[in-house]
NUVEXMI-46960 format. One line per field, with one value per residue (C-alpha): x, y, z; residue in three letters. Coordinates in steps of 0.2 Angstrom, whole numbers, plus 5000, padded with zeros to 4 digits. Layout:
<nodes>
xx	(X/...)
yy	(Y/...)
zz	(Z/...)
aa	(ALA/...)
</nodes>
This chain:
<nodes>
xx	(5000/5007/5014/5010/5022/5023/5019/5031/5031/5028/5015/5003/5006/5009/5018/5004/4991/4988/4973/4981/4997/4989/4977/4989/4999/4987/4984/5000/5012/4999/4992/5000/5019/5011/5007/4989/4990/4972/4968/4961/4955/4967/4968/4980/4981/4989/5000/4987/4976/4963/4960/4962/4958/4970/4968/4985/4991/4992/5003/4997/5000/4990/4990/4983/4968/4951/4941/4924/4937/4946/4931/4925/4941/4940/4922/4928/4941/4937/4925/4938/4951/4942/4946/4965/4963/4955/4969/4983/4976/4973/4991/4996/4993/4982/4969/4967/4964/4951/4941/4941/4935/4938/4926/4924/4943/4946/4963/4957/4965/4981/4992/5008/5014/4996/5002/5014/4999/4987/5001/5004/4987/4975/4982/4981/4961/4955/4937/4935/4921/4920/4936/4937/4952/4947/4964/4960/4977/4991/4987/4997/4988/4998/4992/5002/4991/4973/4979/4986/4966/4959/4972/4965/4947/4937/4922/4922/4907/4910/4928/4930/4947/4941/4954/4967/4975/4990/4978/4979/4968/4977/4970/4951/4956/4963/4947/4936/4948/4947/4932/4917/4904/4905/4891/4897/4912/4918/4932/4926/4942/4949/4954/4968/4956/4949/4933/4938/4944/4929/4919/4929/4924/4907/4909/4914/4907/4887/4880/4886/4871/4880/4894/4899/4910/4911/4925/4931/4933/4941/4930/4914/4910/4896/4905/4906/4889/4885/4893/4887/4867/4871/4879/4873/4856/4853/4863/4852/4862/4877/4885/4891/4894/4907/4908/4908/4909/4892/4880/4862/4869/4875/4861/4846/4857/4857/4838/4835/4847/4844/4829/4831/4840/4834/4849/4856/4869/4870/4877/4889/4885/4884/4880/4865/4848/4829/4830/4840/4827/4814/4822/4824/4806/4799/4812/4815/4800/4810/4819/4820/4836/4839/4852/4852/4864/4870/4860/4857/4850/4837/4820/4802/4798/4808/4799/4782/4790/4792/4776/4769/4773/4772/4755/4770/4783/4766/4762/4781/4781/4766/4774/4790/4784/4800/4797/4796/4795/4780/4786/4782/4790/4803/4811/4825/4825/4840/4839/4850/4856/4845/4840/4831/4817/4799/4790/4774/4785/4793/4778/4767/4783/4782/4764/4766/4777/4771/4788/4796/4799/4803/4800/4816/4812/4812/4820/4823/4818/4835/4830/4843/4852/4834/4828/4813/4808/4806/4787/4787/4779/4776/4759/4766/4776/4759/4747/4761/4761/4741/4740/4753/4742/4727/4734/4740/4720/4713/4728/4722/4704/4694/4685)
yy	(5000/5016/5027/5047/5060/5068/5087/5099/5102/5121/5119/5112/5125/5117/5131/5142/5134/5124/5114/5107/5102/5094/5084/5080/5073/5063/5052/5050/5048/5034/5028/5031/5026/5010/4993/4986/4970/4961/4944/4932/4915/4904/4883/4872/4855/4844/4829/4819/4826/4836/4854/4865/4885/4895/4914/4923/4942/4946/4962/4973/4990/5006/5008/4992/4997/4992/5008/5007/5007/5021/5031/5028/5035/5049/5053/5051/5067/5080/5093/5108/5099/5087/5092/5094/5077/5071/5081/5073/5054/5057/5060/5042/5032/5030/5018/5031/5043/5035/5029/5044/5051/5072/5082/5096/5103/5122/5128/5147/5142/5142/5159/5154/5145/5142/5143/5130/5120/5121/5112/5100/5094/5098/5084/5070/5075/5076/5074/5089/5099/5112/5124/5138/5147/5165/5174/5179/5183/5191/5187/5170/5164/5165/5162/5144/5137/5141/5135/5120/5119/5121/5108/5094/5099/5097/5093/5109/5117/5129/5139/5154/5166/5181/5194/5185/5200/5192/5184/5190/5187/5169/5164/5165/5161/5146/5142/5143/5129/5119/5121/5121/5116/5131/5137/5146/5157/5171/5183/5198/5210/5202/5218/5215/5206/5213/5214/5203/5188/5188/5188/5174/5165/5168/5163/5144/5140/5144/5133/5149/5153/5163/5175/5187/5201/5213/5227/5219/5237/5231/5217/5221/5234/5236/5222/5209/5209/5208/5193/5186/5190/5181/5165/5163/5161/5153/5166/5167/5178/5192/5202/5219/5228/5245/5241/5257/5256/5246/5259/5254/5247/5232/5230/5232/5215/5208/5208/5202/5188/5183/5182/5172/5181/5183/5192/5208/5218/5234/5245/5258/5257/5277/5276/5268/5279/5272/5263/5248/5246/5246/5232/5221/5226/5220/5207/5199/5190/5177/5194/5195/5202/5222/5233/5251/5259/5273/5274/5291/5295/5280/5293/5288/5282/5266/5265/5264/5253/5240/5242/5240/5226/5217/5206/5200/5196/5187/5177/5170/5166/5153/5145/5140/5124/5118/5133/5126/5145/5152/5171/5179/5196/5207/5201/5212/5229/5240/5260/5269/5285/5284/5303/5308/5297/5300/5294/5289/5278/5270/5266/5261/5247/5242/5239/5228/5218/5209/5203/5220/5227/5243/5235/5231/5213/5208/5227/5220/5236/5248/5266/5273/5288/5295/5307/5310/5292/5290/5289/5273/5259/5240/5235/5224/5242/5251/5238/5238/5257/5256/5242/5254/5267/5256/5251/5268/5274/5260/5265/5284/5280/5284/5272)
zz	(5000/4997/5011/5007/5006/5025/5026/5032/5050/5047/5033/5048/5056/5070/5079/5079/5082/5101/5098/5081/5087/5102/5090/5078/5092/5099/5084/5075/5091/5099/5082/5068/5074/5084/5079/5082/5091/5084/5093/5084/5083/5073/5069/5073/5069/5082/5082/5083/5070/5079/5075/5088/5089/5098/5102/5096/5093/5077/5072/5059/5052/5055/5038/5036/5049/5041/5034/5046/5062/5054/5051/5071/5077/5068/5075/5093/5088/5097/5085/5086/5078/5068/5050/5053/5061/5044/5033/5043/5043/5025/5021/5028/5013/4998/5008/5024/5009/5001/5014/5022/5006/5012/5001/5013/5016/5023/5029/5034/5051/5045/5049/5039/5023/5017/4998/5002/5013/4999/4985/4996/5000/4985/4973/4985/4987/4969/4974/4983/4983/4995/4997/5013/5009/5015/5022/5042/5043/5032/5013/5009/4993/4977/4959/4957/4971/4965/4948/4956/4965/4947/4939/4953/4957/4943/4955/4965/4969/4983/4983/4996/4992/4999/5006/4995/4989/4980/4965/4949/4935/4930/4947/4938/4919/4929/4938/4923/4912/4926/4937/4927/4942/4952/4960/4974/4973/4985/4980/4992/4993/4979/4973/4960/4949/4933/4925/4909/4919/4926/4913/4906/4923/4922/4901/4909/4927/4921/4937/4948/4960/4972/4971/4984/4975/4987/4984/4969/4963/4946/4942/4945/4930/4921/4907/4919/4924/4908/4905/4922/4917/4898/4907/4924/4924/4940/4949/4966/4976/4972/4982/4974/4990/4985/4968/4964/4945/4944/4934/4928/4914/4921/4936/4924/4913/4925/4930/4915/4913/4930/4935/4950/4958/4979/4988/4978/4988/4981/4996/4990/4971/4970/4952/4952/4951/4950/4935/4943/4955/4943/4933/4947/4953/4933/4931/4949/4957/4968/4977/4995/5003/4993/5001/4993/5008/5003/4983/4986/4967/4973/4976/4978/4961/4964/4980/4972/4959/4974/4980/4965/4958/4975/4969/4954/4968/4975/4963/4959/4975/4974/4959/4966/4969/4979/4992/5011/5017/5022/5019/5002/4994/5001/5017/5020/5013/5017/5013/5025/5019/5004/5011/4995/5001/5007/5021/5010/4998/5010/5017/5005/5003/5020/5019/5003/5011/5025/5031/5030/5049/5058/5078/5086/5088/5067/5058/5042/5036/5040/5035/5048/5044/5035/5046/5035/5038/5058/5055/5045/5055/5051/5055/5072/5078/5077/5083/5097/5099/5102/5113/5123/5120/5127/5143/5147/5144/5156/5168/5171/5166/5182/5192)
aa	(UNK/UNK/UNK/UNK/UNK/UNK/UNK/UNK/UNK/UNK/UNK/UNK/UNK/UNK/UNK/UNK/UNK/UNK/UNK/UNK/UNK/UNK/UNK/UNK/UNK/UNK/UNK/UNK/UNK/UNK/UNK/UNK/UNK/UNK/UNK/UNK/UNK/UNK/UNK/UNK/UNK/UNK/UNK/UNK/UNK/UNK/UNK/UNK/UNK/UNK/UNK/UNK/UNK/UNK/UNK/UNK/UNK/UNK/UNK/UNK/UNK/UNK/UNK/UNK/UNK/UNK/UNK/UNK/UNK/UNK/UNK/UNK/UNK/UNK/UNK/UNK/UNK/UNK/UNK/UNK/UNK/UNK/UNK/UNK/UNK/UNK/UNK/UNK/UNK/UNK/UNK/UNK/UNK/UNK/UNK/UNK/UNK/UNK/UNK/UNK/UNK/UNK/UNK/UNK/UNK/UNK/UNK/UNK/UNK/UNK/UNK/UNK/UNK/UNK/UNK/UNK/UNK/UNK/UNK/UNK/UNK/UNK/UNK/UNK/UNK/UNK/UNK/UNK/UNK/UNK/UNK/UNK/UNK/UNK/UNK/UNK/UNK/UNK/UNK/UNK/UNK/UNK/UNK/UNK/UNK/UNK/UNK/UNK/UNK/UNK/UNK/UNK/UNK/UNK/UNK/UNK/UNK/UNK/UNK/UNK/UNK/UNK/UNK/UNK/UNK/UNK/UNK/UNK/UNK/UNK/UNK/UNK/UNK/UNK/UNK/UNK/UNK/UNK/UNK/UNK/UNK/UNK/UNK/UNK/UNK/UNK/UNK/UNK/UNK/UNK/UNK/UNK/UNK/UNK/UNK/UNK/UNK/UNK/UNK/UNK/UNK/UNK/UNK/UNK/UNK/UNK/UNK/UNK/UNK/UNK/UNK/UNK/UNK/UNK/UNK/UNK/UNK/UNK/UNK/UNK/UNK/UNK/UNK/UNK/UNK/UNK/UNK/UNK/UNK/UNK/UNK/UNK/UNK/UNK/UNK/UNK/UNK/UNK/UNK/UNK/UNK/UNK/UNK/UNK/UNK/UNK/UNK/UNK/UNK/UNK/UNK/UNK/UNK/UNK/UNK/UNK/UNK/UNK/UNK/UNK/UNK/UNK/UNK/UNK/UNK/UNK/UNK/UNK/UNK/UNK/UNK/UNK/UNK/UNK/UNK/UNK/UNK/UNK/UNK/UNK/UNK/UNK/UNK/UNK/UNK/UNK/UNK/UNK/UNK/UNK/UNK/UNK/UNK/UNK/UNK/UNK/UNK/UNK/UNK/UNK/UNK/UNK/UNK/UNK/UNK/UNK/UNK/UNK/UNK/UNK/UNK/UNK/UNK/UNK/UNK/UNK/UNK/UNK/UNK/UNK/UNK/UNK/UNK/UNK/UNK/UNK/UNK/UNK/UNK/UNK/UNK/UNK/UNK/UNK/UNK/UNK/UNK/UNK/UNK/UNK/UNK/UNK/UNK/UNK/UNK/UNK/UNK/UNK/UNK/UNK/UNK/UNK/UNK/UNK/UNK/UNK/UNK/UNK/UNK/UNK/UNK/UNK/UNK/UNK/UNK/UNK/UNK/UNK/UNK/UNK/UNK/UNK/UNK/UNK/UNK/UNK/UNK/UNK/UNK/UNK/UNK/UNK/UNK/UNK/UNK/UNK/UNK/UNK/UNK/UNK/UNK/UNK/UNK/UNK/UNK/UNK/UNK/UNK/UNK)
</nodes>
């Protein structure tokens, strides 16, 4: 059977990380450097012919150990460390490897030599499909390791790189040759990437559902969403937070291309004006997450867009068969420091919109920093204002 490569020492990071080196220790000092002693029933003929059964200790390799005892061991492992735990075990040979069969891998816990981490352990798990690579610390990740993850993961479906501030453009040309089943990618903070690489991306991974591009000043132009609204029709959820290159060219594309589209983060994007939010409110039955902060060319008209076409957002609702939710229309609805707003707009949203609140307990409906808007109630914030109202009558009513 063949033995794996070791990883370096400091590729663990096992220096920086307690609850790792204290796992790791505790499974390959006492496990993976010991024999296992199996007693087991074996036959012996006699010298005078009978059979006789004799218990005896057998001595086998860990490496040898049978899969369904392998995976037990790992679930007693203690939660905290349980995927370095799976990592290291992997590495011990080709059998550990493949019964294990790791699909779910993330190494955001590593502090140091991450690049050097990811090329050593990518290729030895080809079936990945989930990839957590998100940079907690000091940027690490290199262009020669995602293009080592797209050389080896043809499979992938979810791959996190946000705060990677080192990758270039080859880091997504790479992804779309060799990851064509994406469909959930973050690069928020990504902020060397450009908009054509991106749009090849979106060209190759069409099965994207969800993408948070938050701050990707130089990606997320008015041409990449084009691209993204032509490919990616099942997009469901984008993230376009201080983007603030995104015009209504791109959003009103991306309405139409997209018309499932439920989550739309839009904070930041200075450019856009009503006609955005009217394409999404035409275009985009499914929506239920908008966030506006800081549109402040949004005014009342694409208020009353909402509101009206709240009976449409209805009605798509009821024909998503596969729905288990019992909410319908806008959920969350963020307009802080959209000052060019109007009480009665905003209102006549909030009334359309059943799930849409202003009382502490739900606010999904963030008007702060509007002054002009403090007197925009959901219908559980006023029935609450007048039972208050009520209890303070009967309190001073007289006898």
């Amino acid at each position: 059977m063949e033995i794996a490569t070791p990883l370096p020492v400091t590729a663990l990071g096992r220096s920086s990380q307690p609850s790792l080196t204290s796992s790791i220790k505790a499974l390959p000092d006492q496990i993976l450097h010991q024999p296992v002693l199996e007693t087991s029933r074996l036959v012996a003929v006699s010298a005078f012919g009978k059979k006789m059964e004799t218990d005896a200790a057998v001595t086998m390799d860990w490496k040898d150990l049978p899969a369904e005892l392998l995976r037990r061991i790992l679930s007693l492992v203690d939660s905290n460390g349980a995927m370095q735990i799976e990592v290291v075990a992997s590495c011990v040979c080709t059998g550990w490897r493949d019964a294990i069969g790791l699909t779910n891998l993330s190494l955001s816990w590593c502090n140091k030599d991450m690049n050097i981490l990811v090329q050593s352990l990518v290729p030895k798990f080809p079936q990945l499909q989930v990839l957590t690579l998100r940079q907690n610390y000091v940027p690490q990740l290199e262009d020669n390791a995602v293009e080592i993850v797209a050389k080896y993961c043809h499979e992938l479906q979810e791959l996190d790189l946000s705060k990677s501030l080192r990758l270039t453009d080859r880091s997504l040309y790479a992804l779309g040759n060799g990851c064509p089943y994406l469909t959930k990618l973050n690069i928020s903070g990504c902020s060397a990437f450009g908009h054509s690489a991106l749009a090849y991306l979106a060209s190759c991974c069409v099965k994207l559902k969800k993408m948070n591009l938050c701050g990707c000043v130089r990606a997320a132009t008015d041409t990449a969403l084009q691209s993204i609204s032509h490919h990616c029709s099942q997009l469901q959820s984008l993230n376009l937070g201080w983007c603030e290159s995104v015009t209504d060219k791109g959003v009103t594309s991306l309405a139409s291309g997209c018309p499932d589209l439920r989550d739309l983060d839009l904070c930041g994007c200075v450019l856009i004006t009503d006609e955005s939010v009217i394409a999404l409110a035409n275009c985009c039955l499914h929506l239920r997450s908008l966030d506006l902060y800081y549109c402040q060319n949004i005014t009342d008209k694409a208020m009353y867009s909402l509101a009206n076409n709240s009976s449409k957002s209805r009605l798509g609702y009821w024909q998503r068969s596969s729905s288990s939710s019992n909410e319908e229309g806008l959920m969350n609805l963020n307009i802080s420091q959209c000052t060019a707003l109007t009480a009665s707009a905003v209102q006549a949203v909030c009334d359309s919109f059943p799930s849409l609140h202003t009382c502490l307990e739900r606010n999904s409906l963030i008007i702060s920093g509007c002054l002009g808007l403090t007197s925009v109630h959901c219908a559980c914030a006023v029935r609450a204002n007048h039972a208050e109202a009520t209890v303070l009558a009967d309190h001073h009513a007289p006898y």
